[in-house]
C-alpha positions in Angstrom: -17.5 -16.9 37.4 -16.0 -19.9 35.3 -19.2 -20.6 33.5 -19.5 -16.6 32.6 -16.2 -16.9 30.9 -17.0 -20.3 29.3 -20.2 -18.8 28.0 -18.5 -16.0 26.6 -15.9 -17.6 24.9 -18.6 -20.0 22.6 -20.7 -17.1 22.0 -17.3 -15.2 20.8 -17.1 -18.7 18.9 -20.5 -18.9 17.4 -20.1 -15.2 16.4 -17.1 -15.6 14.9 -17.5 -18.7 13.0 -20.9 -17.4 11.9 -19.1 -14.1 10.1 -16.9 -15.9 8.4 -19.7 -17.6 7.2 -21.7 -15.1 6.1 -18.6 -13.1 4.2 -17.3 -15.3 1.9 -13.3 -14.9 0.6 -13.0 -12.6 -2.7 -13.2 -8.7 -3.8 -14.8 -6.4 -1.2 -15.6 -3.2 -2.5 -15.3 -0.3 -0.1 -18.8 1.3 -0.4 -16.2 4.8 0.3 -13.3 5.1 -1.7 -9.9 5.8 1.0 -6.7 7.9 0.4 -3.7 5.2 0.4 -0.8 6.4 2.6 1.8 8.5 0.6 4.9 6.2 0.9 7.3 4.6 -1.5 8.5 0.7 -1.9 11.8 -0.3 -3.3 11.7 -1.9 -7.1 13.5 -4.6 -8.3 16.1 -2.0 -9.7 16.7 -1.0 -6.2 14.2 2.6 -6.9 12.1 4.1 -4.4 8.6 4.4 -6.0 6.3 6.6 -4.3 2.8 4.1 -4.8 0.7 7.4 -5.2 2.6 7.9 -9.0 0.4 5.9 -10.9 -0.7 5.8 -14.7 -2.6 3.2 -14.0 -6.0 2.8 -14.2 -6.4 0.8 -11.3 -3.0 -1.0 -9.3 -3.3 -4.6 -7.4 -1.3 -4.7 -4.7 -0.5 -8.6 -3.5 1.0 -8.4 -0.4 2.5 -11.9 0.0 5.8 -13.7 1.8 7.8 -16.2 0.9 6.7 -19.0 3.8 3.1 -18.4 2.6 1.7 -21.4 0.8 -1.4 -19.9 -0.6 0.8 -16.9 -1.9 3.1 -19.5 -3.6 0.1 -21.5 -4.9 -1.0 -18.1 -6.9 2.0 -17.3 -8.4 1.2 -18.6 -11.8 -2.4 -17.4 -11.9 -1.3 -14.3 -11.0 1.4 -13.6 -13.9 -1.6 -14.7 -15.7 -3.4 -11.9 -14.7 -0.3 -9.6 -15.0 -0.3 -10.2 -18.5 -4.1 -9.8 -19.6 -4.2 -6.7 -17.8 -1.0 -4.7 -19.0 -3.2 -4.3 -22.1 -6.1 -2.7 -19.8 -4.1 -0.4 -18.0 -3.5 -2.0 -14.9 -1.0 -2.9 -12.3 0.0 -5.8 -10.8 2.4 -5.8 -7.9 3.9 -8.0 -5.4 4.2 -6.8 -2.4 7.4 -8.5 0.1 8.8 -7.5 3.0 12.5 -6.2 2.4 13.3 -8.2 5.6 12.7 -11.2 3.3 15.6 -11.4 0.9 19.3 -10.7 1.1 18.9 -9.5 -2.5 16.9 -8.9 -5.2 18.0 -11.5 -7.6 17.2 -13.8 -4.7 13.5 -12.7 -4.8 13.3 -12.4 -8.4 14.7 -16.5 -8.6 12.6 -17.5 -5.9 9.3 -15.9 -8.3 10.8 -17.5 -11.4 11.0 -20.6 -9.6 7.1 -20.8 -9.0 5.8 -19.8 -11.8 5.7 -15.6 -11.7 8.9 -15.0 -14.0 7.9 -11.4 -14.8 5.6 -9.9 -12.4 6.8 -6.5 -11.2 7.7 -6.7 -7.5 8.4 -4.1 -4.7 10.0 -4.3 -1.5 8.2 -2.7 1.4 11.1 -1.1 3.9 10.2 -1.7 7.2 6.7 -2.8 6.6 5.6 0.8 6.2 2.9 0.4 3.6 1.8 -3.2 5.3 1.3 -1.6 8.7 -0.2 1.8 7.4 -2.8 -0.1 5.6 -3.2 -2.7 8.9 -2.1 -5.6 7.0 -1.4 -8.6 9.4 -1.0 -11.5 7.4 -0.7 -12.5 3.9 -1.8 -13.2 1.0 -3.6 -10.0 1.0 -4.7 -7.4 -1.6 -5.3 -3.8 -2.1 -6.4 -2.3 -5.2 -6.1 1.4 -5.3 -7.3 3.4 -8.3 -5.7 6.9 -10.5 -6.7 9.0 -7.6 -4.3 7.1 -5.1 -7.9 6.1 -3.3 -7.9 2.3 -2.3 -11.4 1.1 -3.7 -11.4 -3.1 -2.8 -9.5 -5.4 -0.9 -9.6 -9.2 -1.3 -8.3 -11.0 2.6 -6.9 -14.3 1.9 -6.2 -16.5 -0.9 -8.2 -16.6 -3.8 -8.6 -17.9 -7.1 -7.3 -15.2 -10.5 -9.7 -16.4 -12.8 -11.4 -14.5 -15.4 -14.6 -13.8 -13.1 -12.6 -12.6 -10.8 -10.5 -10.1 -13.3 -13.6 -8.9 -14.5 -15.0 -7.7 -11.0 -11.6 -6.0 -10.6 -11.8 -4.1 -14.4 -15.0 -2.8 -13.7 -13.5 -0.9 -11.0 -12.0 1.8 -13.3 -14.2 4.4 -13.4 
């Protein structure tokens, strides 16, 4: 019975290392759109904001923490990003938990601090928008379109460079 279980544990190893493999880290495009849940996150002036009230062509939603590394390591390229795509009608969020921060001027210090001085951010009470979208670990992204439909995800750190910008533009439809 041992060797049954050690068998099945390095093909559950092979198979795993394999799929990661195969799937490398960046945008994945849901082949069908999905509604995002109808909840609200806390701004930095302390406002509940439903996420489904959107102008926005498309909104990014970086769900990050403040003991991530790779979250911390995007901060710059990120306002980056913030800034090129104001002018194109998009969002860009950061995503905490409100368990995170006594305040709000200690988050907003803490981005200023690494290199995202003016990137909206939103606190998410209670984790409700994390676990209703079966987010377990950060950095992690949802982009969500006008319709309030989430249309790509990106798992895991990655590099906002202009390739990747323009594989998130073309999503507006």
């Amino acid at each position: 019975m041992k060797n049954f279980y050690k068998i099945l544990f390095i093909i559950m190893f092979i198979t795993t290392n394999a799929y990661s493999y195969s799937h490398p880290k960046g945008l994945y495009v849901l082949e069908y759109p999905v509604n995002m849940p109808n909840v609200s996150l806390i701004s930095e002036k302390n406002i509940e904001t439903p996420i489904l009230n959107t102008t926005s062509d498309l909104t990014v939603f970086v769900f990050w923490s403040q003991n991530c590394r790779p979250c911390i390591k995007e901060m710059k390229d990120l306002e980056k990003l913030y800034k090129t795509a104001q002018n194109d009608n998009i969002a860009i969020n950061l995503v905490s938990s409100s368990k995170e921060w006594n305040n709000n001027s200690e988050e907003r210090a803490f981005l200023e601090k690494y290199g995202a001085p003016t990137i909206p951010f939103y606190n998410d009470t209670d984790n409700t928008l994390s676990l209703k979208l079966g987010i377990g670990s950060t950095p992690y992204t949802v982009i969500m379109n006008k319709s309030g439909k989430k249309v790509a995800t990106i798992q895991g750190s990655v590099s906002w460079n202009k390739k990747l910008y323009k594989q998130i533009k073309s999503l507006i439809k």
